[in-house]
TORVOVEX-328421 format. One line per field, with one value per residue: residue in three letters; residue number from 1; x, y, z of N, C-alpha, C, O in turn. Coordinates in Angstrom, 3 decimals. Example, Ala and Ser with C-alpha at 12.3 -4.5 7.8 and 13.67 -1.06 7.14 Angstrom:
r c(ALA, SER)
k c(1, 2)
n.X c(13.190, 12.850)
n.Y c(-5.690, -2.250)
n.Z c(7.800, 7.080)
ca.X c(12.300, 13.670)
ca.Y c(-4.500, -1.060)
ca.Z c(7.800, 7.140)
c.X c(13.200, 12.900)
c.Y c(-3.300, 0.030)
c.Z c(7.800, 7.870)
o.X c(14.236, 13.409)
o.Y c(-3.319, 1.138)
o.Z c(8.465, 8.039)
***
This chain:
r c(UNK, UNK, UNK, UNK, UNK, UNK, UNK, UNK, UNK, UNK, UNK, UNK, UNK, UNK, UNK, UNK, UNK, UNK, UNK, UNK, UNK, UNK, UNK, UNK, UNK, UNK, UNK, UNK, UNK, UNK, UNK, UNK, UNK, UNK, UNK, UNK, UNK, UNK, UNK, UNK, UNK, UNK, UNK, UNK, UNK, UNK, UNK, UNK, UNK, UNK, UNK, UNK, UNK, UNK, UNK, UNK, UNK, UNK, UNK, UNK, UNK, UNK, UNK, UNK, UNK, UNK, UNK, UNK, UNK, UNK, UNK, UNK, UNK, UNK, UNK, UNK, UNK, UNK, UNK, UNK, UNK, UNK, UNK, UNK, UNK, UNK, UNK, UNK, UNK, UNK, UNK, UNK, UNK)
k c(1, 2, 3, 4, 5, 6, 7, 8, 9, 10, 11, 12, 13, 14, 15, 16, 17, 18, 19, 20, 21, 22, 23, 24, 25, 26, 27, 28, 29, 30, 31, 32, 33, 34, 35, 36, 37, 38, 39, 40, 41, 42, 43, 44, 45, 46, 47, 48, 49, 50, 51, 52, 53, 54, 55, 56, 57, 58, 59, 60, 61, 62, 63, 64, 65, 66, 67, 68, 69, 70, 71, 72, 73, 74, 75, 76, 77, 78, 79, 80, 81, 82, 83, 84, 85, 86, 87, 88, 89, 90, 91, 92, 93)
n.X c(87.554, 87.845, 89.651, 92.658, 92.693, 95.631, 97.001, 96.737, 97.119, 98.478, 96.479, 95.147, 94.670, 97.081, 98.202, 98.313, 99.933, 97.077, 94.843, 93.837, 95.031, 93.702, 91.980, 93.705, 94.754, 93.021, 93.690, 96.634, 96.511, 94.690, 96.412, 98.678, 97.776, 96.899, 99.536, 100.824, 99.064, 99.181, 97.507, 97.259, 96.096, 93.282, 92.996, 94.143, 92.158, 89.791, 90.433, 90.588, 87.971, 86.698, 87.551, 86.639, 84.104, 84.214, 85.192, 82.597, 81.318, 82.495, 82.237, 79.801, 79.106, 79.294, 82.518, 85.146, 83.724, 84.467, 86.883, 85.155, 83.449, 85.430, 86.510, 84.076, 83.701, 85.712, 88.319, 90.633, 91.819, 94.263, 94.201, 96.473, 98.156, 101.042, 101.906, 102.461, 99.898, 100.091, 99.580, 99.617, 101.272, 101.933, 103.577, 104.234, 103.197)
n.Y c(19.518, 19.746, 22.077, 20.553, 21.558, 22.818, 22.068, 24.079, 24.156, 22.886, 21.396, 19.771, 17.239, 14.225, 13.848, 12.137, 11.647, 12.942, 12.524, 12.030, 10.245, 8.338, 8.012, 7.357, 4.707, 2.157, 1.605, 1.395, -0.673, -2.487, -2.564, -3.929, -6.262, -7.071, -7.153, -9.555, -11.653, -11.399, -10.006, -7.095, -5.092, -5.241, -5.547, -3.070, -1.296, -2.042, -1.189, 1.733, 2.281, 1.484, 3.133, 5.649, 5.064, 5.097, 7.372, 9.456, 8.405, 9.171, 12.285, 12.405, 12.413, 14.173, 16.420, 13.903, 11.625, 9.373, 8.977, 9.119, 6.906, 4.889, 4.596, 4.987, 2.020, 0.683, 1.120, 2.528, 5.088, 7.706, 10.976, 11.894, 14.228, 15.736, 17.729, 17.788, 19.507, 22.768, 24.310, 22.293, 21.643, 19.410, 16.420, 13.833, 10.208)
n.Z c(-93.909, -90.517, -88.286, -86.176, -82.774, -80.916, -78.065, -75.536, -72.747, -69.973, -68.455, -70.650, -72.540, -73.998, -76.945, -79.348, -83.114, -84.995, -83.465, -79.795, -77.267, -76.007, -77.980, -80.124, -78.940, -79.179, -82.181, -82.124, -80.788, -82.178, -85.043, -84.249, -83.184, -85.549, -86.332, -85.600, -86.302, -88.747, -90.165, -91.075, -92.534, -91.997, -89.603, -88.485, -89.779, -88.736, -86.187, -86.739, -87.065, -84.341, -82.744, -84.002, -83.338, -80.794, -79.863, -81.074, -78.960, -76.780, -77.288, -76.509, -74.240, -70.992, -69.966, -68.593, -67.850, -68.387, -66.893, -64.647, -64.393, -65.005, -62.139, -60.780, -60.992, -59.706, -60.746, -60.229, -61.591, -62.183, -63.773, -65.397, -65.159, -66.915, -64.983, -61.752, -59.402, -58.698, -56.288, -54.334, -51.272, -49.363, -50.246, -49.448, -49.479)
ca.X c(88.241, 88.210, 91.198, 92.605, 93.003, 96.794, 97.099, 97.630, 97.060, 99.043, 95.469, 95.044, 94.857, 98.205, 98.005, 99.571, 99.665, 96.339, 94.284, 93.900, 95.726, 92.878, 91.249, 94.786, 95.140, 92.410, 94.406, 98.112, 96.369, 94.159, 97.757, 99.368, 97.085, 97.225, 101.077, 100.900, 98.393, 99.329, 96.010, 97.790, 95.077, 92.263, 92.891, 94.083, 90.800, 88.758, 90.691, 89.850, 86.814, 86.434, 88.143, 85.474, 82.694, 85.006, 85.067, 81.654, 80.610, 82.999, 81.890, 78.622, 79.226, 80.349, 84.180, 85.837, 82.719, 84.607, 87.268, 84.441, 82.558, 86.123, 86.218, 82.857, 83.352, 86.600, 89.154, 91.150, 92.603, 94.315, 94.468, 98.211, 99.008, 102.471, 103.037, 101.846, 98.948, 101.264, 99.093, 100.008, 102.378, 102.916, 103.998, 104.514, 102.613)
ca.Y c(18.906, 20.469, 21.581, 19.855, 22.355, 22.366, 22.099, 25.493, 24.451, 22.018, 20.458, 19.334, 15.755, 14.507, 13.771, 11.401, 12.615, 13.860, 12.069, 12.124, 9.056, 7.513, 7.379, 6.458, 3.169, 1.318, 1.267, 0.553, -2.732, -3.562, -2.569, -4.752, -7.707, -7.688, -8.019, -10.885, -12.512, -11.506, -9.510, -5.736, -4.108, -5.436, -5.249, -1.686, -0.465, -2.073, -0.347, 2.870, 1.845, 1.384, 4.422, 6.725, 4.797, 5.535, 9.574, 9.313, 8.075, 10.037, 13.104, 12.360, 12.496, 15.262, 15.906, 13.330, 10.777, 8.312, 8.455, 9.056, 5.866, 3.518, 4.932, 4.548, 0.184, 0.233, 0.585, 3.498, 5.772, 9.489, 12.296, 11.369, 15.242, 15.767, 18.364, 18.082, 20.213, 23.787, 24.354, 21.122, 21.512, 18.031, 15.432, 12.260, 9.591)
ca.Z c(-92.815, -89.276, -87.901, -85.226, -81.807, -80.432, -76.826, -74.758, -71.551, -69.401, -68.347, -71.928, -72.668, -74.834, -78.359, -80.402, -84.428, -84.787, -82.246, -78.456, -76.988, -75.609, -79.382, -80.925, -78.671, -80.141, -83.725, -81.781, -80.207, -83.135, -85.616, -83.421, -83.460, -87.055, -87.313, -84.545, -87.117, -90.242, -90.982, -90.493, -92.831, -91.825, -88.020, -88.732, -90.159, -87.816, -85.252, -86.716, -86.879, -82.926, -82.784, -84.366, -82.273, -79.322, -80.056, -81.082, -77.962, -75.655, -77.387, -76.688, -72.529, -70.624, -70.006, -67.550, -67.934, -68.792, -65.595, -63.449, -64.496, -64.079, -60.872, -60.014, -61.105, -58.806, -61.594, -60.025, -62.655, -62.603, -65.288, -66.177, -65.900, -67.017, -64.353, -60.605, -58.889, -58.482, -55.087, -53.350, -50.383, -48.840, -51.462, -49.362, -49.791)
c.X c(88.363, 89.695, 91.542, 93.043, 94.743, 96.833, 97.602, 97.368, 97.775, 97.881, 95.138, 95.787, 95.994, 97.388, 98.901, 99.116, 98.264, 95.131, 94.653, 94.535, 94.898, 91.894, 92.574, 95.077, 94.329, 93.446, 95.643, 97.469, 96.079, 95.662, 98.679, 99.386, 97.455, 98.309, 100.881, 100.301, 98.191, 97.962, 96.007, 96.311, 94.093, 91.801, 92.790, 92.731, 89.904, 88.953, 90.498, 88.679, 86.116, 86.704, 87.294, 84.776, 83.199, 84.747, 83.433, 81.016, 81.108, 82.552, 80.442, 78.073, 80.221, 81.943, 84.462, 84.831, 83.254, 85.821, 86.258, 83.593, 84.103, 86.280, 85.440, 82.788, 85.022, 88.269, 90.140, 92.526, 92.652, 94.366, 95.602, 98.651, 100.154, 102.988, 101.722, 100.860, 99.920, 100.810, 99.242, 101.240, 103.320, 102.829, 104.522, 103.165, 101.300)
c.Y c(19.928, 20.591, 20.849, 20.734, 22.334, 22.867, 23.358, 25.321, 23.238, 20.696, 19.244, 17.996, 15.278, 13.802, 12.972, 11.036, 13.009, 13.090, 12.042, 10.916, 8.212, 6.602, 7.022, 4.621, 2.166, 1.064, 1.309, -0.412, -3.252, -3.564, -4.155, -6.241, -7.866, -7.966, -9.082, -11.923, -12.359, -10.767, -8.177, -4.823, -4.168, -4.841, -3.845, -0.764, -1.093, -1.447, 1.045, 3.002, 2.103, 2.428, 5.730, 6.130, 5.092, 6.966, 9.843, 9.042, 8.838, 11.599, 13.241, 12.952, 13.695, 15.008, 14.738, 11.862, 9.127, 7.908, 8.312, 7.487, 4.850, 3.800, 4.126, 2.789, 0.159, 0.452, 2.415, 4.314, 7.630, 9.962, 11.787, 13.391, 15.306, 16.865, 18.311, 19.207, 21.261, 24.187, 23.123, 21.190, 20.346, 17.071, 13.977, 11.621, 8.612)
c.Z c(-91.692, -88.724, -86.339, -84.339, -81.010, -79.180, -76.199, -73.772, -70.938, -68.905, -69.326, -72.071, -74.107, -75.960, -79.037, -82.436, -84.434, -83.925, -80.557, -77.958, -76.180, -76.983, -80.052, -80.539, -78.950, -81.492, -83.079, -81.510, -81.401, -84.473, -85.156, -83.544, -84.858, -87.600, -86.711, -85.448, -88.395, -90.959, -90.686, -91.466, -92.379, -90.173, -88.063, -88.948, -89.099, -86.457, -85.285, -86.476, -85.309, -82.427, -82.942, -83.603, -81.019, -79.061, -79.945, -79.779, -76.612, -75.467, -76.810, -74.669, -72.002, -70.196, -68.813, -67.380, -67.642, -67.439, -64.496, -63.529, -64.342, -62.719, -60.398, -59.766, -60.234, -59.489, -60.969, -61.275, -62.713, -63.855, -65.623, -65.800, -65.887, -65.934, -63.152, -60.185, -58.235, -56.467, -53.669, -52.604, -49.742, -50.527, -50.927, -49.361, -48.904)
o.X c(88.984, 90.591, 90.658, 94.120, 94.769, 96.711, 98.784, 97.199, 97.558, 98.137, 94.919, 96.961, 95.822, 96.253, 100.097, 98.190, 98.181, 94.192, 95.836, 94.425, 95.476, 91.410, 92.360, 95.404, 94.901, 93.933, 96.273, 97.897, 96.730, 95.947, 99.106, 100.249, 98.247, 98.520, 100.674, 100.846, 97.349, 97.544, 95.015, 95.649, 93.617, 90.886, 91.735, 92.430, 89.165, 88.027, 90.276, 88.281, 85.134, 85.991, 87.289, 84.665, 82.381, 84.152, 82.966, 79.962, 80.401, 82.442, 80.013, 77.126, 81.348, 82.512, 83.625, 85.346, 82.772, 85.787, 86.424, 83.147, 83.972, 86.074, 85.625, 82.175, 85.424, 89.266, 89.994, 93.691, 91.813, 94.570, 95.427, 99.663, 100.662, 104.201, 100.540, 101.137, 100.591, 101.668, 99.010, 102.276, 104.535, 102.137, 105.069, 102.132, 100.603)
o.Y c(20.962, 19.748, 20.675, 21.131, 21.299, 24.085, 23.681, 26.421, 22.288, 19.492, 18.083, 17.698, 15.866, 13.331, 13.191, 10.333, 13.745, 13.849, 12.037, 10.261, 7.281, 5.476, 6.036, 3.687, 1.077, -0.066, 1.166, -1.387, -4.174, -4.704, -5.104, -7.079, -8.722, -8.582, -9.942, -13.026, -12.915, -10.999, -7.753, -3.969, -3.053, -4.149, -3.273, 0.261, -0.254, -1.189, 1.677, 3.840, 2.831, 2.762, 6.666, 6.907, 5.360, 7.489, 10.356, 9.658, 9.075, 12.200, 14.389, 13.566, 14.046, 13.921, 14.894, 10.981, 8.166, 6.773, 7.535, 7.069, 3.959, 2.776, 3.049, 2.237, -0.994, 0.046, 3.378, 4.032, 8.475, 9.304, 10.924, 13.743, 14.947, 17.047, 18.601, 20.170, 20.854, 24.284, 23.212, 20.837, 20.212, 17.206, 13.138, 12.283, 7.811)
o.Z c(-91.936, -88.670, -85.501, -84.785, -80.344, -79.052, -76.316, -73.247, -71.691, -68.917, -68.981, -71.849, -75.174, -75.895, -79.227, -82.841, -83.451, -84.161, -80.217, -78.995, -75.619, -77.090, -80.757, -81.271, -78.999, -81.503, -84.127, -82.128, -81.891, -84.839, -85.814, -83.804, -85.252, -88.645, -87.567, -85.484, -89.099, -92.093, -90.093, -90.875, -92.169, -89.728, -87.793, -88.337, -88.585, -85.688, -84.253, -85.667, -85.158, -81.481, -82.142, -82.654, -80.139, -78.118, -78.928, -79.625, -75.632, -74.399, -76.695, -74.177, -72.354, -70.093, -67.923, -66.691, -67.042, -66.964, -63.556, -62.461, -63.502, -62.068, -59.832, -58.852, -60.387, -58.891, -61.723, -61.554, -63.024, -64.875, -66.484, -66.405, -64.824, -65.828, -63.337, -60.901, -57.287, -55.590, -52.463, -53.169, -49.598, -51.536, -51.643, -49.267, -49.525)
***
């Protein structure tokens, strides 16, 4: 088993238990679905499931690939960082 890297830089994408929170939210929706319909294991694993083909496929593209391409289709989306750009002077909007 690899270990899993623990975040030392503020850049660093958050984590929720040992996945990245972009590969954990596949298995909260599909979890989810399956209480809504009564089919919690099944959904569950197929949400892992989507999950590894998710990593798998993110790994596969350089870093940021994947904001730069909703971007690119109109879908405007930031980093999330938890702490503002330290070099930024104005801050209105």
């Amino acid at each position: 088993m690899k270990p899993i890297p623990t975040p030392h830089l503020i850049d660093e994408p958050q984590r929720f238990l040992l996945w990245s929170f972009d590969e954990a939210m596949p298995i909260i929706i599909f979890f989810l679905l399956g209480y809504m319909i009564q089919q919690v294991i099944i959904c569950t694993a197929v949400g892992i499931v989507f999950s590894k083909l998710f990593r798998k496929y993110k790994d596969s593209r350089p870093e940021g690939y994947l904001i730069h391409l909703l971007n690119w289709h109109g879908i405007g989306v930031d980093r999330g960082y938890s702490v503002g750009n330290p070099f930024r002077r104005d801050f209105h909007s």
